[in-house]
TORKOL-4160 file (C-alpha; in steps of 0.2 Angstrom, whole numbers, padded with zeros to 4 digits, m for minus):
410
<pt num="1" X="0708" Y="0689" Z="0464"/>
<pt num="2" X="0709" Y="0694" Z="0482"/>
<pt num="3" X="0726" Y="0693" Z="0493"/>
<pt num="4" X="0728" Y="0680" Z="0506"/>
<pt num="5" X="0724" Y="0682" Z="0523"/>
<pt num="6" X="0736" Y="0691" Z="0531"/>
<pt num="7" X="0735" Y="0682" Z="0548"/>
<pt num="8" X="0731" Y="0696" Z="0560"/>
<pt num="9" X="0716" Y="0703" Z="0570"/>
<pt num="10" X="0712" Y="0715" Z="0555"/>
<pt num="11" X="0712" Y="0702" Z="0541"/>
<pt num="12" X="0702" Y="0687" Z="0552"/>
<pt num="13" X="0688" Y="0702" Z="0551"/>
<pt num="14" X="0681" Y="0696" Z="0537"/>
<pt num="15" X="0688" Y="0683" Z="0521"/>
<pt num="16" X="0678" Y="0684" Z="0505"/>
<pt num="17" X="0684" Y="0669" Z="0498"/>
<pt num="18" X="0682" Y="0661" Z="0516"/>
<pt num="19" X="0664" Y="0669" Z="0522"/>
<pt num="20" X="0664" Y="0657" Z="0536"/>
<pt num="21" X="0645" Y="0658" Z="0545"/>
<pt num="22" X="0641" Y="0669" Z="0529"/>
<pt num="23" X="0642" Y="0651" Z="0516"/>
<pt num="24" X="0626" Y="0644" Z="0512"/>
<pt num="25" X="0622" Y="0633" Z="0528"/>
<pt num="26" X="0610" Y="0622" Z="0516"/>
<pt num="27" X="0625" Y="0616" Z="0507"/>
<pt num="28" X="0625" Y="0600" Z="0515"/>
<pt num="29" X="0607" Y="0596" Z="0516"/>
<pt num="30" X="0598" Y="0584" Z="0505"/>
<pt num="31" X="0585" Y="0591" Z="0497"/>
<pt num="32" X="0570" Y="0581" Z="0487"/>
<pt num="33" X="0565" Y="0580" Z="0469"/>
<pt num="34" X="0560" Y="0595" Z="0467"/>
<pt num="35" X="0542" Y="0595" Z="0467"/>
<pt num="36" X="0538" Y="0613" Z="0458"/>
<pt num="37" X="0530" Y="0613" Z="0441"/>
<pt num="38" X="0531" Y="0633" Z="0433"/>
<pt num="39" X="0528" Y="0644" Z="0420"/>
<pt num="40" X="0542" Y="0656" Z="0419"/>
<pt num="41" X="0534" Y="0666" Z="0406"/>
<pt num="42" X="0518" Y="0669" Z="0418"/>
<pt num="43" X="0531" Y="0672" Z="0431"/>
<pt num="44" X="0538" Y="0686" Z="0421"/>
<pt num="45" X="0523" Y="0692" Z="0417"/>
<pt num="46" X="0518" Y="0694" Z="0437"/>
<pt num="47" X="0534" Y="0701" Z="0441"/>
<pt num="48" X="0529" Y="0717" Z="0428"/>
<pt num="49" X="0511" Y="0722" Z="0430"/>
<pt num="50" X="0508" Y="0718" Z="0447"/>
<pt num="51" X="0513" Y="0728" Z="0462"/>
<pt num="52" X="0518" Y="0714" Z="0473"/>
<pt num="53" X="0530" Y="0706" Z="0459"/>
<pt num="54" X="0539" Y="0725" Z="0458"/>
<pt num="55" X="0540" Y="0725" Z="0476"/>
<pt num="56" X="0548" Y="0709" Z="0477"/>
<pt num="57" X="0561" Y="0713" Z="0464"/>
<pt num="58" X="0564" Y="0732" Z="0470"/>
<pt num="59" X="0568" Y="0721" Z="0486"/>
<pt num="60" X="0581" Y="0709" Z="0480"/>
<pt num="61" X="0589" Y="0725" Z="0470"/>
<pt num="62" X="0588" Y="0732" Z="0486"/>
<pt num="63" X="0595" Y="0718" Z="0494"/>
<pt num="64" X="0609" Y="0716" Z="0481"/>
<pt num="65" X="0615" Y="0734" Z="0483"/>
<pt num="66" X="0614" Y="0731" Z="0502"/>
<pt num="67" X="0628" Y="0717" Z="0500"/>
<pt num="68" X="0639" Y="0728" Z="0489"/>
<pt num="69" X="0639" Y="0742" Z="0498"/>
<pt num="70" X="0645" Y="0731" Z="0515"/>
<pt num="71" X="0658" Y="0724" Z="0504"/>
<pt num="72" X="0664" Y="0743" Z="0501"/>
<pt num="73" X="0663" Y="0747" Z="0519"/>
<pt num="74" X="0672" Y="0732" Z="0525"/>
<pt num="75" X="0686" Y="0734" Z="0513"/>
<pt num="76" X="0687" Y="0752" Z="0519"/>
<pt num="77" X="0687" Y="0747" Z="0537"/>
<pt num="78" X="0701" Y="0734" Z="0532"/>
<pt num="79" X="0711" Y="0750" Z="0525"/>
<pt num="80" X="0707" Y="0760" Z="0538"/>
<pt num="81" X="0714" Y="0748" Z="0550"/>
<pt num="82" X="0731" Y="0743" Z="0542"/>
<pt num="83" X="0733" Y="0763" Z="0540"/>
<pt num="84" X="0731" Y="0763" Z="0557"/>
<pt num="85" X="0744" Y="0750" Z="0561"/>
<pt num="86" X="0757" Y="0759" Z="0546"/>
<pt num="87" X="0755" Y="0775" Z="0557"/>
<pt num="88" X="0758" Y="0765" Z="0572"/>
<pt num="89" X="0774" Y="0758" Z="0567"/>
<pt num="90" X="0781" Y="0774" Z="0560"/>
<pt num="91" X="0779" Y="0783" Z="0575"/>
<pt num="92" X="0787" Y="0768" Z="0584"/>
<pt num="93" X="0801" Y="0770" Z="0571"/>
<pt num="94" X="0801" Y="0786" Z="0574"/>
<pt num="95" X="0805" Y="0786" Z="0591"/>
<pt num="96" X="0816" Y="0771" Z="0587"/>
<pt num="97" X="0826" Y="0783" Z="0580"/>
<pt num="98" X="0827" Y="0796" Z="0592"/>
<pt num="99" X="0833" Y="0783" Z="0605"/>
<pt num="100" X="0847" Y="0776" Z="0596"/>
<pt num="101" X="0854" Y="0794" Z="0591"/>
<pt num="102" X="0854" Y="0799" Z="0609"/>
<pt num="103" X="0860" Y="0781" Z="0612"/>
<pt num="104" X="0876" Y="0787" Z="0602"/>
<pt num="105" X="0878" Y="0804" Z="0607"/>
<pt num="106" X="0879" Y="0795" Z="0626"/>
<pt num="107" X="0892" Y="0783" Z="0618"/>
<pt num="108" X="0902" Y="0798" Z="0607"/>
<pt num="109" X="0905" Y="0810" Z="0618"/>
<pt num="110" X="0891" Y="0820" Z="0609"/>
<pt num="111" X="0898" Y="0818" Z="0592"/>
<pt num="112" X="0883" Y="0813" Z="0581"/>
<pt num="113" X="0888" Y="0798" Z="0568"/>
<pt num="114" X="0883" Y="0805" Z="0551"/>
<pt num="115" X="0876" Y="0787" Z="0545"/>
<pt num="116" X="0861" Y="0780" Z="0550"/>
<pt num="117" X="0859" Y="0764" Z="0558"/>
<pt num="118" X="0852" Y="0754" Z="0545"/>
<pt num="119" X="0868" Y="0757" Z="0535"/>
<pt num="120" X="0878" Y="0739" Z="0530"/>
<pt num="121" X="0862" Y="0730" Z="0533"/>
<pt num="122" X="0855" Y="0721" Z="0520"/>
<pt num="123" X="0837" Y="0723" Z="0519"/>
<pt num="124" X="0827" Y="0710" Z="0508"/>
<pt num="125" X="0816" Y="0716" Z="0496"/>
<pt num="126" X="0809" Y="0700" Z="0492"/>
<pt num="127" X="0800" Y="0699" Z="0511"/>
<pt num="128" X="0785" Y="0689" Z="0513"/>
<pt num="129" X="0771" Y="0705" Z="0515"/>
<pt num="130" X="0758" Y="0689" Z="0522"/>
<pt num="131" X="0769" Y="0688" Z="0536"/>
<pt num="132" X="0767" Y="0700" Z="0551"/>
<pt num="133" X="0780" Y="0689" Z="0564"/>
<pt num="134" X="0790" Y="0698" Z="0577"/>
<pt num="135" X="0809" Y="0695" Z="0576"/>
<pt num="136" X="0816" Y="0690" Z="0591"/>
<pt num="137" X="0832" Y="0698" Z="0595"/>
<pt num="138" X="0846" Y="0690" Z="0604"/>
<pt num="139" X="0859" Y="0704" Z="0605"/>
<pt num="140" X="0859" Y="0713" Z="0623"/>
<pt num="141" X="0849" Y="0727" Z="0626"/>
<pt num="142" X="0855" Y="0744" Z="0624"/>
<pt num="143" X="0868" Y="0738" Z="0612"/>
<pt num="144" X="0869" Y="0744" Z="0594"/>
<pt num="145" X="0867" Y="0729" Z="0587"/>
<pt num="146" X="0849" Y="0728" Z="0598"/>
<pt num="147" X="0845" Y="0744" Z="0590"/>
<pt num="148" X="0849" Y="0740" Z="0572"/>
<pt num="149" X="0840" Y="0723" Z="0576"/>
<pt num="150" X="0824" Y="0733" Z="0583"/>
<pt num="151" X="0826" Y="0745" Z="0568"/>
<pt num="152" X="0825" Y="0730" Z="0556"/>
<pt num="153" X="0810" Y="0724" Z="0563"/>
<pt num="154" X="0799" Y="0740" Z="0562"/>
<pt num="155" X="0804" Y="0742" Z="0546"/>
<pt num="156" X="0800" Y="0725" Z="0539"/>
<pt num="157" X="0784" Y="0726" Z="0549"/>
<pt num="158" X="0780" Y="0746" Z="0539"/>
<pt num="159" X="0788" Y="0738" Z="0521"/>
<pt num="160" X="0772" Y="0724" Z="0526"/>
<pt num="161" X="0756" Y="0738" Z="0530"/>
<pt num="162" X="0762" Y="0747" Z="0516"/>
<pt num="163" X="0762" Y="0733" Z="0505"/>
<pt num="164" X="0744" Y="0727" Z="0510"/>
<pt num="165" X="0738" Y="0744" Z="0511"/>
<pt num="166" X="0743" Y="0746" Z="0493"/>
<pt num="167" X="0735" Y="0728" Z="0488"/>
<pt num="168" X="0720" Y="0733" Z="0498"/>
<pt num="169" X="0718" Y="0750" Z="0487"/>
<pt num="170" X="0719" Y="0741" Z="0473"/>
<pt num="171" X="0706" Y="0727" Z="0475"/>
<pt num="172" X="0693" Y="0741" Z="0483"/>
<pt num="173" X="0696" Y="0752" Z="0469"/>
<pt num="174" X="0695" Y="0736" Z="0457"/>
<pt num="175" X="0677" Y="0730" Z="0468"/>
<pt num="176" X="0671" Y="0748" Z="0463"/>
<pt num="177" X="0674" Y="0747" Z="0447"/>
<pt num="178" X="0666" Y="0731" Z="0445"/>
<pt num="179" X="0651" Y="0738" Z="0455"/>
<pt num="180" X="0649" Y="0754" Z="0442"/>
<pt num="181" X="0648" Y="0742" Z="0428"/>
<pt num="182" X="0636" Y="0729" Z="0434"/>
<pt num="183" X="0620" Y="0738" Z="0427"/>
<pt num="184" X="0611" Y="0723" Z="0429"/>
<pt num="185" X="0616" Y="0712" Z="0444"/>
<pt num="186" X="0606" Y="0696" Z="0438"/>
<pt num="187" X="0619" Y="0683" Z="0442"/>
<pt num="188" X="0620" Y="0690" Z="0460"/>
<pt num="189" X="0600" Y="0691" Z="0460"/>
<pt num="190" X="0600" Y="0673" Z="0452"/>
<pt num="191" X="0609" Y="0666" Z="0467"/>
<pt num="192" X="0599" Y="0677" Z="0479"/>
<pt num="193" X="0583" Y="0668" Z="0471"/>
<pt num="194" X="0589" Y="0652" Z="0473"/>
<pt num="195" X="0596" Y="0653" Z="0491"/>
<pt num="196" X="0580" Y="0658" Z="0495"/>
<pt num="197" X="0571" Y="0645" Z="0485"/>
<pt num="198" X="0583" Y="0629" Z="0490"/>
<pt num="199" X="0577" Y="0637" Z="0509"/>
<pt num="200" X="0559" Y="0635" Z="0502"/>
<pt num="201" X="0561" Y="0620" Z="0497"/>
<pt num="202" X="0569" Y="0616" Z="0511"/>
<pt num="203" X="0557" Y="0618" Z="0524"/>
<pt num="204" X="0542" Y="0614" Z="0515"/>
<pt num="205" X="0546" Y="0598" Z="0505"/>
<pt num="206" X="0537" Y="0588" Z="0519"/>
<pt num="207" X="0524" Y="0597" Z="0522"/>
<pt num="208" X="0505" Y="0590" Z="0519"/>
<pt num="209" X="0498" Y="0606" Z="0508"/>
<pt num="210" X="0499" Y="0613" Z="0490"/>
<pt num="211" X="0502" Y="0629" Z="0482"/>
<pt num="212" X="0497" Y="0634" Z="0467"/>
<pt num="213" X="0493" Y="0651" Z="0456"/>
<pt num="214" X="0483" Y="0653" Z="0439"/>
<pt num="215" X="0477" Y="0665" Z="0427"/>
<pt num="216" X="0460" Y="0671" Z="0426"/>
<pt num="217" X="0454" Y="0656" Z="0417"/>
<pt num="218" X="0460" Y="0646" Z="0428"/>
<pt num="219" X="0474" Y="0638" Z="0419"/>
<pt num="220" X="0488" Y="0632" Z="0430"/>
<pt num="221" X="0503" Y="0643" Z="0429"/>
<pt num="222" X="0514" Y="0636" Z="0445"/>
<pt num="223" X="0512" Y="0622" Z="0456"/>
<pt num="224" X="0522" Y="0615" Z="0471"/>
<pt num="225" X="0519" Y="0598" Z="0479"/>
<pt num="226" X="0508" Y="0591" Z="0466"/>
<pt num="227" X="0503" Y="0572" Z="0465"/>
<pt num="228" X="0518" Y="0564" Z="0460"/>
<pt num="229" X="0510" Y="0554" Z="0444"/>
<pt num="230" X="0509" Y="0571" Z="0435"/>
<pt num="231" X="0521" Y="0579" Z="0425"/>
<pt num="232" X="0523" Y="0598" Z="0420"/>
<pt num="233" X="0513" Y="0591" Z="0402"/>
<pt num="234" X="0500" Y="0587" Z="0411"/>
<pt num="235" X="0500" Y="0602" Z="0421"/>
<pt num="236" X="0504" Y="0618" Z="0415"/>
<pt num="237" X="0491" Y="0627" Z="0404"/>
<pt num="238" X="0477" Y="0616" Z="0410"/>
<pt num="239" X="0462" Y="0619" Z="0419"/>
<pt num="240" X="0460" Y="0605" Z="0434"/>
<pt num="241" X="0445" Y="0597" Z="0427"/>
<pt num="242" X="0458" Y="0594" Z="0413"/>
<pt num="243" X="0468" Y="0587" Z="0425"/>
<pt num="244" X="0456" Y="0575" Z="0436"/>
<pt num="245" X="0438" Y="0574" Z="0437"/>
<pt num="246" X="0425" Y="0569" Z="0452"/>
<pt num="247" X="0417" Y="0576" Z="0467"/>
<pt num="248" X="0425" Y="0593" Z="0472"/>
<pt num="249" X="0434" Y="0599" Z="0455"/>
<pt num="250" X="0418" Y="0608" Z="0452"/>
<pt num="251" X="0417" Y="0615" Z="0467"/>
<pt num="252" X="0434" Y="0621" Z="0469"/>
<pt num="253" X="0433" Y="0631" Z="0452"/>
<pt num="254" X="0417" Y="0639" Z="0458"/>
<pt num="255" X="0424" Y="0645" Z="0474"/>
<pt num="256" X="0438" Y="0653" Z="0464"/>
<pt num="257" X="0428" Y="0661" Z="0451"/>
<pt num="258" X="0418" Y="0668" Z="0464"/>
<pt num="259" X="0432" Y="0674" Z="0474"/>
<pt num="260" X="0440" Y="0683" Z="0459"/>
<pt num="261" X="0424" Y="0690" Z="0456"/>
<pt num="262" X="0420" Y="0697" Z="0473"/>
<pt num="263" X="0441" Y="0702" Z="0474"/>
<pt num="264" X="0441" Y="0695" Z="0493"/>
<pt num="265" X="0453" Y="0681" Z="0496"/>
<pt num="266" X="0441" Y="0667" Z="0505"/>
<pt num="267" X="0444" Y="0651" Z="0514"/>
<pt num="268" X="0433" Y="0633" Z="0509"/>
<pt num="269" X="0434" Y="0615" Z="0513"/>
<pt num="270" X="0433" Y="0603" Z="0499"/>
<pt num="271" X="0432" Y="0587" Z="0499"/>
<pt num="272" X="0437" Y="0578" Z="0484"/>
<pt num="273" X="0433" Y="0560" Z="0476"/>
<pt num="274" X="0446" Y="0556" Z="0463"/>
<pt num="275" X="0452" Y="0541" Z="0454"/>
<pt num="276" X="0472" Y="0551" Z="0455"/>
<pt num="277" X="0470" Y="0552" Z="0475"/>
<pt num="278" X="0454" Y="0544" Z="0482"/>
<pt num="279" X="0447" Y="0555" Z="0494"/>
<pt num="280" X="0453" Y="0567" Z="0503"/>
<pt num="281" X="0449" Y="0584" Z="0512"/>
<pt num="282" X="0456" Y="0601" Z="0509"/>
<pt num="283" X="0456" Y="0617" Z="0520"/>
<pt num="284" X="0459" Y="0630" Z="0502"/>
<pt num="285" X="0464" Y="0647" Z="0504"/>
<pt num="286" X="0461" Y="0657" Z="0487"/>
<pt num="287" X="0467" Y="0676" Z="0487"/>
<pt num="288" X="0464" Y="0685" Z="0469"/>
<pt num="289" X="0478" Y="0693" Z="0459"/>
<pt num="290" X="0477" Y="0709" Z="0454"/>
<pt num="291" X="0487" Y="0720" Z="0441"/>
<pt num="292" X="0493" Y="0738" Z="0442"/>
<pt num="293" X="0479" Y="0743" Z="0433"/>
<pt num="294" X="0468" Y="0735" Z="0447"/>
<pt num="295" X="0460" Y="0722" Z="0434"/>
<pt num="296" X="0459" Y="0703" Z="0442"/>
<pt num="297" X="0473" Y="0692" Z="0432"/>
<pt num="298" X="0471" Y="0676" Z="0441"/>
<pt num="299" X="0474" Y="0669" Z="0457"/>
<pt num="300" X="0484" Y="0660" Z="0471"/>
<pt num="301" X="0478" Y="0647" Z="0482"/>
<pt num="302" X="0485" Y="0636" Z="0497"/>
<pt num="303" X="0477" Y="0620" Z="0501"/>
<pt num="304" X="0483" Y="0611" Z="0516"/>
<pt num="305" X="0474" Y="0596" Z="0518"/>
<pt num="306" X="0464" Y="0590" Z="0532"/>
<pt num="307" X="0458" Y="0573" Z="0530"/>
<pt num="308" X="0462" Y="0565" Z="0545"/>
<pt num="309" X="0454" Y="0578" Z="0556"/>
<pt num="310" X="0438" Y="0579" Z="0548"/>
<pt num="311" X="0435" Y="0563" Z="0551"/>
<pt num="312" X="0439" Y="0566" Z="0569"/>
<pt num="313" X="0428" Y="0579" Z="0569"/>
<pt num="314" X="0414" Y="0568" Z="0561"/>
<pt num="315" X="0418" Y="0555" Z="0573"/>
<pt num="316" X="0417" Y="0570" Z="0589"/>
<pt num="317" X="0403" Y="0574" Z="0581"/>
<pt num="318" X="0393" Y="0556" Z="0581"/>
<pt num="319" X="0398" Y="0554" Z="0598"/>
<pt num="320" X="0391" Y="0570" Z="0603"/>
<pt num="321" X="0375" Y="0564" Z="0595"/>
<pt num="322" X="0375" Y="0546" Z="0603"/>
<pt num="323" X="0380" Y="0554" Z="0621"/>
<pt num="324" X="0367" Y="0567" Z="0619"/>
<pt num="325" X="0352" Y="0551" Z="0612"/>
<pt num="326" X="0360" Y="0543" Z="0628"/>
<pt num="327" X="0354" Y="0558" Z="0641"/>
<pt num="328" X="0338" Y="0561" Z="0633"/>
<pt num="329" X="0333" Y="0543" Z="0637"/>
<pt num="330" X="0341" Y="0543" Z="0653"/>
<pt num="331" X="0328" Y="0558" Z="0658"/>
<pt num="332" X="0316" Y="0550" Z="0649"/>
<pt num="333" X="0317" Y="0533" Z="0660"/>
<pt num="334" X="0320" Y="0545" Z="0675"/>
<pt num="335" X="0303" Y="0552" Z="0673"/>
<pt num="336" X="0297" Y="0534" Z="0669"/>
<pt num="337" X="0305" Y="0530" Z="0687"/>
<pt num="338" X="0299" Y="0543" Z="0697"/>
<pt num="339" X="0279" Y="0541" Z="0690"/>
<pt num="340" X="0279" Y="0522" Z="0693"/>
<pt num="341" X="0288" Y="0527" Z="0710"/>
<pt num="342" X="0271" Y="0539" Z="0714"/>
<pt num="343" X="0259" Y="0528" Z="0706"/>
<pt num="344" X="0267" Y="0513" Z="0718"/>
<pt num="345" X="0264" Y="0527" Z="0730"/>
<pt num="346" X="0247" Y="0530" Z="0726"/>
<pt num="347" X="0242" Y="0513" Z="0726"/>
<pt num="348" X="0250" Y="0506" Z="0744"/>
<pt num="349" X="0242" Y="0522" Z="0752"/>
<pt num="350" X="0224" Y="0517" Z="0743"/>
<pt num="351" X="0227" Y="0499" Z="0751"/>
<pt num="352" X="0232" Y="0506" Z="0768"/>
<pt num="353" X="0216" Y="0517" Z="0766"/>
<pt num="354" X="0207" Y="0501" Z="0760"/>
<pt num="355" X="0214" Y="0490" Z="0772"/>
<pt num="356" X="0209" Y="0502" Z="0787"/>
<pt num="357" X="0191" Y="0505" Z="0781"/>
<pt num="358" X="0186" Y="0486" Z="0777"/>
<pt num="359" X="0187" Y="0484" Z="0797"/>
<pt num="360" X="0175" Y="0494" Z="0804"/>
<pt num="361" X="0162" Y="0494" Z="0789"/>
<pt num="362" X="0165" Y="0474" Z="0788"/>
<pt num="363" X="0157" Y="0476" Z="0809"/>
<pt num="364" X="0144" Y="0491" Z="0804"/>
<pt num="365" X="0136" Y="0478" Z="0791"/>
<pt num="366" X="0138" Y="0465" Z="0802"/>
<pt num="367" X="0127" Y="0473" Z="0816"/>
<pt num="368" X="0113" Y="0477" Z="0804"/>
<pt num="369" X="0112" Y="0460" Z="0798"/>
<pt num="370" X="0108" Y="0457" Z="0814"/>
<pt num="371" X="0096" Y="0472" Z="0815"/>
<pt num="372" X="0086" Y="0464" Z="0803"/>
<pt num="373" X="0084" Y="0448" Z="0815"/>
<pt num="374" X="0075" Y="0461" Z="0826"/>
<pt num="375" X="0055" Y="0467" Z="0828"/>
<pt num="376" X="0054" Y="0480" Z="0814"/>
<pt num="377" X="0042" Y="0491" Z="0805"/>
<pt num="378" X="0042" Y="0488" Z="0786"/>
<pt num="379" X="0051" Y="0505" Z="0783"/>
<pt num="380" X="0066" Y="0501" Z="0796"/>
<pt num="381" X="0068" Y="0485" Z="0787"/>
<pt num="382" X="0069" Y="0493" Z="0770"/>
<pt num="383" X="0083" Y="0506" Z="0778"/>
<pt num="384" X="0091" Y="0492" Z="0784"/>
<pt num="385" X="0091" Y="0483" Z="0768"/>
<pt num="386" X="0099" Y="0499" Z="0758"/>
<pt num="387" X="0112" Y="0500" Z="0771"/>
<pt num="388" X="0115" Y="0484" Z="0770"/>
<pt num="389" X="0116" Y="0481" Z="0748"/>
<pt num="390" X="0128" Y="0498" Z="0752"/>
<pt num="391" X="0138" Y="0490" Z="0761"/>
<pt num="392" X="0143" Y="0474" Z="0754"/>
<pt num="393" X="0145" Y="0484" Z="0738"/>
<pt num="394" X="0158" Y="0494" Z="0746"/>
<pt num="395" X="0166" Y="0480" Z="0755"/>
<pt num="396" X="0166" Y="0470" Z="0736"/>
<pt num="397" X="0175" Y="0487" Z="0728"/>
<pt num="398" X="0189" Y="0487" Z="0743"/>
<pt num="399" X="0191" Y="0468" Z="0743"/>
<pt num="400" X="0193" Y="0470" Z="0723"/>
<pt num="401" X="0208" Y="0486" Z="0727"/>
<pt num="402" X="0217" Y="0474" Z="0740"/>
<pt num="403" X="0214" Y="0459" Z="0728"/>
<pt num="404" X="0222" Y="0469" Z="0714"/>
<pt num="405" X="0240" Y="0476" Z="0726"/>
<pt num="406" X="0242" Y="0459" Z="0728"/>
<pt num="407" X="0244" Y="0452" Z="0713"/>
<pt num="408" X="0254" Y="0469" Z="0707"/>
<pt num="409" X="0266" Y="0466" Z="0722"/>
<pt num="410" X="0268" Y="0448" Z="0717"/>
């Protein structure tokens, strides 16, 4: 359909059947199984009566008519060019020609040759247009045959513009014909679609989340990176407890109810226990969908899951508690500590103070012992005999205090 290249700085500008960087660069990546399970019919649907499925479509048209029309300008920038280069040579030719008849008025004494110089030459109609080379001339310069030579050259090089110029007109005009009849570019939109898809595909086929969208029963409609027991049977049209049952089904098809109720897209964790997966943890993002008329039709939803660092975050969180138990005791047993420490305290100075006051009051009922031994009147010896009960009592009470350090200090 389109020429060859023609080998030169204006045809390596671009190639259509060679698109160089422009090929799909995912061509020689492996991609997975697949792991999307869809409703086209619901996707059909989407793409009418909601806004964000028009917009995505008005931007793929968009982006379609965008590719054509840098086919157009690139073919016209192609023409342009080589009509460059045509006016180029034949100016070249031109003065080609001015030369040699000068060359011959010189060599004639004046006396202009009625024939041109490309007379007796046999020129090749059948010339390569692909090739662009040079031919080198051998004859000396400032000959005629030099100047017949040159001649040949120029004109095989303007026979070759012309001839690609023509094939260029042909194929633009032929490109915009085909544009005006394409009414409905969806083989162009269908490889778009799935360029981009094999790209989604691509970069998301390992990754630990999954994405889903239903109507507003809550019947699935698409799913990517589901579990890989289930099929599109088990799937499609069903509601999830349909699908699995234990803890956190229920929980996830309140949240969403609640979500398209209230129309503001909300963030959960769930934590499920299933016999399909075992348990597992899942940060869900559920947005509502809405359609052109405003009315919630569903919604979409992207769960990523997060098993493994809510159990560090239960584990940071027990250890948090143990640490903190640990540093209540440890102030606990500090005040223990510091009260046995003022007690000790207490009780070493009461010893001291016991110790120091046994002395003198051991002497002072000493001496009225011997007081009693004395002459006295009846009322002296009855003082006598008070001070002297008082004072044993007191020497018993600091004897009993030292007796009682004693044994506390081993």
């Amino acid at each position: 359909m389109w020429p060859e290249d023609v080998e030169t700085d204006v045809g390596k500008q671009f190639s259509i059947e060679k698109p160089g960087m422009d090929q799909d660069i995912l061509e020689e990546v492996t991609i997975l199984e697949e792991p999307t399970i869809a409703d086209f019919q619901r996707i059909v649907e989407l793409t009418n009566c909601t806004y964000q499925g028009s917009s995505q479509l008005a931007n793929l048209t968009k982006h379609w008519e965008y590719k054509q029309a840098n086919a157009v300008r690139l073919l016209q920038e192609e023409l342009d060019k080589l009509s460059k280069q045509r006016e180029e040579v034949e100016l070249k030719n031109l003065e080609l020609l001015k030369d040699n008849n000068r060359f011959e008025e010189e060599s004639y004494g004046g006396e202009k040759r009625p024939v041109s110089i490309l007379d007796d030459v046999e020129i090749r109609k059948n010339d390569d247009v692909v090739q662009n080379n040079r031919v080198e001339i051998e004859a000396e310069y400032d000959t005629v045959v030099y100047w017949k030579n040159r001649a040949i050259d120029l004109e095989r090089q303007k026979e070759a513009s012309i001839r690609r110029e023509v094939i260029l007109k042909e194929k633009l005009q032929e490109s915009i014909e085909t544009i005006e009849r394409q009414s409905s570019p969806v083989e162009e939109l269908s490889q778009i679609l799935k360029r981009k898809d094999n790209f989604f595909h691509f970069i998301l086929q390992n990754a630990p989340f999954v994405i889903g969208h239903q109507d507003k029963e809550l019947r699935y409609r698409f799913l990517y990176n589901h579990f890989p027991s289930l099929q599109e049977e088990d799937i499609i049209g069903k509601t999830e407890d349909e699908i699995f049952t234990g803890t956190g089904v229920k929980e996830f098809q309140d949240f969403k109810r609640e979500v398209m109720e209230k129309g503001i897209p909300a963030k959960k964790e769930i934590t499920y226990e299933t016999e399909l997966f075992g348990s597992k943890t899942f940060l869900m993002y559920v947005e509502p969908v809405f359609s052109k008329a405003g009315e919630t039709i569903g919604v979409n939803y992207l769960g990523m899951e997060i098993t493994d660092q809510v159990r560090k975050r239960e584990r940071m969180a027990k250890l948090r508690e143990e640490i903190a138990v640990q540093k209540f005791k440890e102030m606990e047993l500090n005040k223990t500590i510091h009260i046995t420490e003022e007690t000790m305290r207490a009780k070493q100075m009461l010893a001291t103070m016991s110790h120091e006051i046994r002395s003198p009051l051991s002497s002072v009922v000493s001496m009225a012992k011997i007081l009693t031994t004395t002459k006295l009147d009846r009322e002296h010896i009855q003082l006598l005999d008070v001070m002297i009960s008082s004072g044993d009592l007191v020497l018993q009470l600091i004897n009993d205090i030292l007796d009682l350090s004693k044994v506390e200090s081993g």
